[in-house]
C-alpha positions as CSV (number, residue, x, y, z in Angstrom):
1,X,116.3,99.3,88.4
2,X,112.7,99.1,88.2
3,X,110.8,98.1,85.3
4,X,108.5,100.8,85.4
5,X,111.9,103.2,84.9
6,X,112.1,101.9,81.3
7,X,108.6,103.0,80.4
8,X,109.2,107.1,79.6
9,X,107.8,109.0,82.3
10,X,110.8,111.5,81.1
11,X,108.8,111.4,78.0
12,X,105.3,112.1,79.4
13,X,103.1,114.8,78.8
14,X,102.9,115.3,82.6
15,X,106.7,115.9,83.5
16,X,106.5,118.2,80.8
17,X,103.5,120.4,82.5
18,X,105.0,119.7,85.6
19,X,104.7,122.0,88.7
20,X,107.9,123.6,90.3
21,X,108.7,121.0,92.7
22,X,112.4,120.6,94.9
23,X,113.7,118.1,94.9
24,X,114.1,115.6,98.1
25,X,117.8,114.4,98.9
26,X,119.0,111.2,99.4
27,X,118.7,109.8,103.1
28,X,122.5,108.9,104.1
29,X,123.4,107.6,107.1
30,X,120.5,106.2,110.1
31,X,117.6,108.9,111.3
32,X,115.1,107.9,113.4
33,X,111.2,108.9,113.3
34,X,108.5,108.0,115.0
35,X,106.6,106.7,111.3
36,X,108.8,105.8,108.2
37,X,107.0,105.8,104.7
38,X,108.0,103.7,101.9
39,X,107.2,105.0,98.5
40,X,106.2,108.7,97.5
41,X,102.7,108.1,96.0
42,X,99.2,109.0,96.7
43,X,99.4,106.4,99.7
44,X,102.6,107.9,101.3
45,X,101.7,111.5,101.0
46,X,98.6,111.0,102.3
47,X,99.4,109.0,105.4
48,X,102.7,111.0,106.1
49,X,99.9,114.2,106.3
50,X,97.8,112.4,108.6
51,X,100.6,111.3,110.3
52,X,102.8,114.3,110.6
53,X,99.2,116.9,111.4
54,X,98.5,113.7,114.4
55,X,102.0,115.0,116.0
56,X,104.3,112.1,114.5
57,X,107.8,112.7,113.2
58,X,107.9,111.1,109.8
59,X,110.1,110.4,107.2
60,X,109.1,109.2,103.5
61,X,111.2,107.1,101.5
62,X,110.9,107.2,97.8
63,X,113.2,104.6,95.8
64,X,112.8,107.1,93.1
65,X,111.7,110.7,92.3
66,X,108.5,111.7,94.2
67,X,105.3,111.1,92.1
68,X,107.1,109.3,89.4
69,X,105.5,105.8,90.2
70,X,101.9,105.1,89.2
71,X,100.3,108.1,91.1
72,X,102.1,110.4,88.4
73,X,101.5,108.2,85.2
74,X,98.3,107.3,85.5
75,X,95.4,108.6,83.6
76,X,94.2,111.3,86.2
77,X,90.4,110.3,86.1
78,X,88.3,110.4,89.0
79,X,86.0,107.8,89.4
80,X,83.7,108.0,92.6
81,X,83.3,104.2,94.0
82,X,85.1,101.1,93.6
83,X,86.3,98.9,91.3
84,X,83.6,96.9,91.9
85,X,80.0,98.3,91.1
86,X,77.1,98.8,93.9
87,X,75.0,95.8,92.6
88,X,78.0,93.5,92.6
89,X,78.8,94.8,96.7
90,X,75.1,93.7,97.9
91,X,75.7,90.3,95.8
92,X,78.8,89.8,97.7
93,X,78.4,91.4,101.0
94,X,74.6,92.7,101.4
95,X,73.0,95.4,101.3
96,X,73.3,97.4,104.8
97,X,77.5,96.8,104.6
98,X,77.8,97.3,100.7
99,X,76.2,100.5,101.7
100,X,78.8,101.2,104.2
101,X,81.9,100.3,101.7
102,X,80.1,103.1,99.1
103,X,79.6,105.8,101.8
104,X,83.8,105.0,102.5
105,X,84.5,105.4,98.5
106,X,82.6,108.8,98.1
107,X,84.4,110.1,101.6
108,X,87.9,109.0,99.6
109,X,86.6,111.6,97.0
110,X,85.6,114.3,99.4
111,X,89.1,113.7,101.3
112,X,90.9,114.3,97.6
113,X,89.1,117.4,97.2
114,X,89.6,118.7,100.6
115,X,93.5,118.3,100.4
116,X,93.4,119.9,96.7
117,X,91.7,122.8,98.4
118,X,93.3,123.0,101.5
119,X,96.8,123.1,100.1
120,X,95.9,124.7,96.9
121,X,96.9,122.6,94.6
122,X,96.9,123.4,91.0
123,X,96.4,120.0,89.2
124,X,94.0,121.1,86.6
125,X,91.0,119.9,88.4
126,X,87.5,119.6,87.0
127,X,84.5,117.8,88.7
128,X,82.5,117.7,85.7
129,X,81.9,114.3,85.8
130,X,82.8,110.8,84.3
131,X,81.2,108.9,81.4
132,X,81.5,105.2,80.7
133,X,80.4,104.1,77.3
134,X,78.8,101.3,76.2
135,X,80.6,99.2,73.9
136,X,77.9,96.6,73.0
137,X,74.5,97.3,72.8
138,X,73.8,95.0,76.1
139,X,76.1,96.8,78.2
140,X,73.1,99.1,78.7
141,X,71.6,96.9,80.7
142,X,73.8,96.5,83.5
143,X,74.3,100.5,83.3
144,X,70.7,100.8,83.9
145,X,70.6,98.1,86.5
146,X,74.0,100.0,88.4
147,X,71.8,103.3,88.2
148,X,68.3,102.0,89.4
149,X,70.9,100.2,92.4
150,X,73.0,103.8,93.1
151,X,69.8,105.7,93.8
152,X,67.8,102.9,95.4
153,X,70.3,101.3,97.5
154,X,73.0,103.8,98.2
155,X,70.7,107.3,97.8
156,X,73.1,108.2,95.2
157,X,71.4,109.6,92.5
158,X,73.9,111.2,90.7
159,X,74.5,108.2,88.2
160,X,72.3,108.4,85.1
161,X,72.2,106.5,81.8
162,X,72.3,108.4,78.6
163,X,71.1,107.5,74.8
164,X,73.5,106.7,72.1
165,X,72.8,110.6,70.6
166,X,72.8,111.9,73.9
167,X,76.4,110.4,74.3
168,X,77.5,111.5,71.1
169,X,76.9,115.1,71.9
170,X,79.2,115.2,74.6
171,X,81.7,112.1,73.2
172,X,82.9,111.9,69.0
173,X,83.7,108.3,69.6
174,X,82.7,105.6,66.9
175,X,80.4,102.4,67.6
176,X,78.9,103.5,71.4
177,X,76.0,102.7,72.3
178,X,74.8,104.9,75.1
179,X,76.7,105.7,78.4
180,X,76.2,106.0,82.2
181,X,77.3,109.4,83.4
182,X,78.4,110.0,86.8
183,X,77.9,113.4,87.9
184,X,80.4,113.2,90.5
185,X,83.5,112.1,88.5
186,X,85.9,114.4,87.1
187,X,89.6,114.3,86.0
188,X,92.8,116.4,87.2
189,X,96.8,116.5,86.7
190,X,98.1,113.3,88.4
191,X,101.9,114.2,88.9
192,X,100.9,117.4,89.8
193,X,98.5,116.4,92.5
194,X,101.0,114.5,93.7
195,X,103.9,117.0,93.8
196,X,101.2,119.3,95.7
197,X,100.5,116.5,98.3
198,X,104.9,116.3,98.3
199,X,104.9,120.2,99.0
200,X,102.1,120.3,101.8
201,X,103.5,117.3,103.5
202,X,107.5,119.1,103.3
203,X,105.8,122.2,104.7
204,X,103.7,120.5,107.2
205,X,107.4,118.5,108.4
206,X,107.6,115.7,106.9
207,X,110.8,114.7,106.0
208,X,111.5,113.7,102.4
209,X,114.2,112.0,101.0
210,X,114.6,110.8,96.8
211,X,116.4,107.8,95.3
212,X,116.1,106.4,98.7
213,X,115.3,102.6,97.7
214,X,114.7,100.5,100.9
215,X,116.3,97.3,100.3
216,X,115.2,96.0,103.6
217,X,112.6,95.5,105.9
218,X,112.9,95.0,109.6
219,X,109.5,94.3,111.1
220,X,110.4,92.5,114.6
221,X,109.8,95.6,117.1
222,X,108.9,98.4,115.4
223,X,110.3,98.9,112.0
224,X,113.3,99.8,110.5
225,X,113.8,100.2,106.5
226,X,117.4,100.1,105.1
227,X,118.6,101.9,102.4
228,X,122.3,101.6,100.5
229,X,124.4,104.2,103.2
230,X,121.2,104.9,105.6
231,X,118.3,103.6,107.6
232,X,115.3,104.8,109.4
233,X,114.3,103.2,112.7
234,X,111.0,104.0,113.7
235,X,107.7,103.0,115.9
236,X,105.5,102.5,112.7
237,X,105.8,101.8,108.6
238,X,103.5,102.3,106.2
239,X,104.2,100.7,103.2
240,X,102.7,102.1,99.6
241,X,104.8,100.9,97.1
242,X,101.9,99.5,95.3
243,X,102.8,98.0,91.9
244,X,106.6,98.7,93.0
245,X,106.7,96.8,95.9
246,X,108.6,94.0,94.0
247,X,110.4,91.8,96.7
248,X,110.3,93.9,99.8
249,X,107.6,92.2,101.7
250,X,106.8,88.6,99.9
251,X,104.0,88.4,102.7
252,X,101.8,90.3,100.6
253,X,103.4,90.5,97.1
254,X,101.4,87.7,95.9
255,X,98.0,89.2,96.5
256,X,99.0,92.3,93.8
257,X,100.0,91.8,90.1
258,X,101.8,94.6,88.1
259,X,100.2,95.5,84.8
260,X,102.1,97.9,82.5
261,X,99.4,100.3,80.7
262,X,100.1,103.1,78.1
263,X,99.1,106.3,77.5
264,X,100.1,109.1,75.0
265,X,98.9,113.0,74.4
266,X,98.4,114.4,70.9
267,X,99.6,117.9,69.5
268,X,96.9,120.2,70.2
269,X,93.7,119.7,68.5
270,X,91.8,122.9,67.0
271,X,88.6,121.9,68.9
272,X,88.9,119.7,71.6
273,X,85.4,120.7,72.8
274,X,84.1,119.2,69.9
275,X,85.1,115.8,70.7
276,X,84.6,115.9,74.7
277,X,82.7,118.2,75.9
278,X,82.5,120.0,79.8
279,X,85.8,118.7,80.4
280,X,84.4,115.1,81.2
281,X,87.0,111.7,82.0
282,X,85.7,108.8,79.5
283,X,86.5,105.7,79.7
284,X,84.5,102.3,78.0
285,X,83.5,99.2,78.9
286,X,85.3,96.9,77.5
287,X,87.2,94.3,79.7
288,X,90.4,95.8,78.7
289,X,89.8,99.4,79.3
290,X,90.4,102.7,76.8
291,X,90.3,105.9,79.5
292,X,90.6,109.2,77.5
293,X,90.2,113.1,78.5
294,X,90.9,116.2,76.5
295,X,94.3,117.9,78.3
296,X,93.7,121.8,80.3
297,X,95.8,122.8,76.6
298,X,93.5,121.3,74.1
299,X,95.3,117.7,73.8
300,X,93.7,114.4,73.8
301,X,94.9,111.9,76.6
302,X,94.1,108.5,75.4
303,X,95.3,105.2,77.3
304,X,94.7,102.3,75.9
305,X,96.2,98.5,74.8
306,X,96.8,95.4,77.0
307,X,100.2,94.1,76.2
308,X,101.1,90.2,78.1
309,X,104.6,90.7,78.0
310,X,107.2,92.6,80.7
311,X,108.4,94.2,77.8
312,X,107.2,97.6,76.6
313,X,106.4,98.3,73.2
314,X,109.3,99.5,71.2
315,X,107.2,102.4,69.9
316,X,104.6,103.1,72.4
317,X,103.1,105.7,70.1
318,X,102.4,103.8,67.2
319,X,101.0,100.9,69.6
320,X,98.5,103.4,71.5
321,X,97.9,104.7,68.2
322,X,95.1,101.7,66.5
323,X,93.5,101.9,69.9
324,X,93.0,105.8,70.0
325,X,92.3,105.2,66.4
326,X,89.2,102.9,66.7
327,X,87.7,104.9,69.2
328,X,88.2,107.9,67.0
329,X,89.0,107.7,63.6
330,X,88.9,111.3,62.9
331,X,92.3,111.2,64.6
332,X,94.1,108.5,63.0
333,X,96.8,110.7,61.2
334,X,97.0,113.0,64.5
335,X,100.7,113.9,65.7
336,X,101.2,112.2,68.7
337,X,103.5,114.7,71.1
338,X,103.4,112.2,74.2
339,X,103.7,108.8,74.6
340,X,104.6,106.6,78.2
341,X,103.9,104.2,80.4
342,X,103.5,103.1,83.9
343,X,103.3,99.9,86.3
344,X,99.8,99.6,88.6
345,X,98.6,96.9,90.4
346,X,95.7,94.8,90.4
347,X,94.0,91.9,93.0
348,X,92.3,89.1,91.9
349,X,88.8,90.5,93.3
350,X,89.7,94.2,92.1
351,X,89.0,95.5,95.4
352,X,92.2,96.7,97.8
353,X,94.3,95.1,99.9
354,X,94.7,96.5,103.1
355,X,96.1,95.1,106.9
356,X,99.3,95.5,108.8
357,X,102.2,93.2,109.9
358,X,102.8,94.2,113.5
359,X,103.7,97.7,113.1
360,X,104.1,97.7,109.5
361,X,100.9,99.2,107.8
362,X,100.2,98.8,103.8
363,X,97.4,100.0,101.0
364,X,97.8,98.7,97.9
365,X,95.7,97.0,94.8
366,X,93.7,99.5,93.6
367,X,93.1,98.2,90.9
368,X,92.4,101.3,88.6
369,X,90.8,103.5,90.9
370,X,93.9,104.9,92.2
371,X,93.4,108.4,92.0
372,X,90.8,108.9,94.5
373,X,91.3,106.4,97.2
374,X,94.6,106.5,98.3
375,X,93.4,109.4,100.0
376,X,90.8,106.6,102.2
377,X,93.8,104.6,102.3
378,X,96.2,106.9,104.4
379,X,93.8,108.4,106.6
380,X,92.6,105.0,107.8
381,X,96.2,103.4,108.4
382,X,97.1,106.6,110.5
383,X,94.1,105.7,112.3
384,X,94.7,102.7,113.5
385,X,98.1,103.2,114.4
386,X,96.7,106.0,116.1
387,X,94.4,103.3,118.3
388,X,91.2,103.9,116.4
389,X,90.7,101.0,114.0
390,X,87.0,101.0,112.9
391,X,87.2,102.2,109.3
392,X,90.9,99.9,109.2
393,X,89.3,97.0,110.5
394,X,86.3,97.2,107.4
395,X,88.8,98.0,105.0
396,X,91.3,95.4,105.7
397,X,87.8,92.6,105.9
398,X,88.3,93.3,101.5
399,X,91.5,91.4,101.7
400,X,91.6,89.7,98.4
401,X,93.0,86.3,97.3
402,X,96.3,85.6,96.5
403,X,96.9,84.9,93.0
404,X,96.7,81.2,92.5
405,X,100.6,80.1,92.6
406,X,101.4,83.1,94.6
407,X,103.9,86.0,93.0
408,X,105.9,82.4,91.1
409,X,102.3,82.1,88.8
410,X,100.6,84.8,89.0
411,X,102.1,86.2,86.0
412,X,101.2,83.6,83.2
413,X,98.3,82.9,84.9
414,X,97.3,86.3,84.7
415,X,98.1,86.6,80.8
416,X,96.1,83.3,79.9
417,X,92.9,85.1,81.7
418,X,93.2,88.5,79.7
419,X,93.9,86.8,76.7
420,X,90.3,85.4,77.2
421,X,88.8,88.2,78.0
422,X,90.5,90.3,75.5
423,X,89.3,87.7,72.8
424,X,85.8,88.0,74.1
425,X,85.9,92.1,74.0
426,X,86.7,91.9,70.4
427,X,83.8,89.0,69.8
């Protein structure tokens, strides 16, 4: 058992606004295909589409139920880009191929909302946009500086920094300071966007099996993936187990660390526009992140805490609550209807990791931009294993560091550096 299974997603606001979704049985006894995908997320759906409408057979693996990892926890905000600003891509790679790792972010976004429309997914999408505010007073420099960069650098001018008032009007949060709105973002239903992707892929062929957990890899000509009772032998794997890839493939575990993060939904308020407006995402900029969004039934979705343990809180609720609380105190005596948790992964540069081992293909690392580019992620792998590596070969030149210590240290490494930067965040 995982550890993300202890965290409630039973409990979630999501799996209780869920779509009408069958379920996928368990894989018994040994199937061949000519792709196998491990792990039922963004990454998996999307590649076993592009794989199964290239003329593959494909089968999908999900150690779980479909969704249920970190695509259907997280906090369904779309944020165009990477983790990673513009300036802070030409700093590290120049201008001309910074430019050409932004133009591959915004088509992850228009990839999203083609399969949303395509497939007719009903996640609860808007494209309003998505507002980051300022937290100190100096953070509206930088904001101004990522701006000037967008429209000058990348001819994106759809980034725009907005005064304390004028972020008020659309956000009742306490002690802001301003805000850099991006036109382009917007927020939808994350399990249900996921369980649409499940749907489309089932109808298209695919083959999906539940509670399926490959136990082992076989990477020596082709790939075969064992489960307890079953197997799948195929030509190619992609691998998008992201934060739940645990020991299956220590060749890259070390380069992703799991992070648990919380998130709960209040009752209905009486006039959600009157704290966000238009439907926006929101999300600060403090070094440990509060994301919030008002719910399609008049709920606030606030996510928020860092924890340094494996161990969840014992009342996720009340711990999410003095977070949600300092960013709006109007709510602090709010019932809380909603409270779980997930597992996502992050890399030490917060950009992805991306490559192949032989004939086994992996995305993972997203570090929490999630939502939007998996969709990049599993067109590219198919690809490559399709013979056209171009967009593959830029992707996997992101390859971040390992963790110093590997998977053994990365953990209480990782924990001494956010107690830093959670210190300074509240300095």
């Amino acid at each position: 058992m995982s550890f993300n299974s202890g965290l409630g997603m039973e409990r979630s606001y999501y799996v209780a606004t869920a779509n009408p979704f069958a379920s996928a049985p368990k894989l018994e006894g040994e199937v061949t295909a000519d792709v196998v995908v491990i792990g039922g997320g963004y990454t998996g759906l999307h590649a076993a589409l592009n794989a199964v409408e290239r003329g593959y057979s494909v089968v999908l693996l999900e150690a779980g139920r479909i969704g249920w990892g970190a695509s259907g926890r997280n906090g369904g905000q779309i944020i165009p880009g990477w983790r990673k600003g513009a300036s802070e891509l030409i700093a590290r790679y120049g201008k001309a191929q910074a430019k050409a790792l932004f133009e591959l972010a915004l088509s992850a976004r228009a990839l999203t909302l083609d399969r949303i429309a395509k497939h007719n997914i009903q996640c609860d999408l808007h494209v309003n946009g998505h507002i980051t505010l300022a937290a100190k007073p100096r953070d509206l420099d930088w904001m101004r500086a990522e701006s000037d960069t967008l429209a000058d650098a990348m001819d994106y001018p759809h980034a725009a920094v907005i005064t304390a008032d004028e972020a008020r009007a659309k956000v009742s949060a306490a002690g802001f300071h301003g805000a850099l709105l991006d036109q382009c973002g917007g927020q939808l239903h994350p399990l249900n966007y996921a369980l649409g992707l499940a749907d489309a892929a089932r109808a298209a062929g695919v083959a999906l099996y539940e509670h399926s957990r490959v136990t082992r890899l076989e990477t020596n000509e082709g790939v075969v993936a064992y489960i307890d009772g079953g197997a799948v032998r195929a030509r190619y794997g992609v691998l998008a187990c992201d934060a739940l890839l645990e020991g299956l493939e220590p060749r890259i575990a070390g380069r992703i660390m799991p992070v648990a993060n919380y998130i709960v939904a209040t009752a209905p308020l009486p006039n959600p526009e009157e704290l966000i407006a238009d439907h926006l995402a929101v999300s600060d900029s403090r070094f440990v992140v509060n994301y919030f969004r008002m719910s399609e039934d008049g709920r606030l979705l606030f996510g928020g805490g860092e924890r340094y343990s494996p161990d969840p809180p014992a009342d996720i609720a009340q711990f999410v609550r003095g977070h949600m609380a300092g960013v709006f105190p109007q709510l602090r005596d709010v019932a809380i209807d909603y409270a779980w948790g997930g597992l996502v992964s992050i890399t030490m540069s917060r950009l992805p990791h991306i490559g192949r081992l032989g004939d086994l293909f992996f995305a993972h690392g997203y570090s929490g931009q999630g939502v939007l580019l998996p969709a990049l992620a599993g067109k590219v792998l198919v690809e490559a294993m399709a013979g056209t590596a171009e967009r593959f070969d830029v992707l996997t030149s992101l390859a971040p560091p390992e963790f110093p210590g590997g998977a053994a240290l990365r953990s209480p490494l990782y924990v001494l550096g956010m107690l830093w930067y959670a210190l300074r965040d509240r300095l």
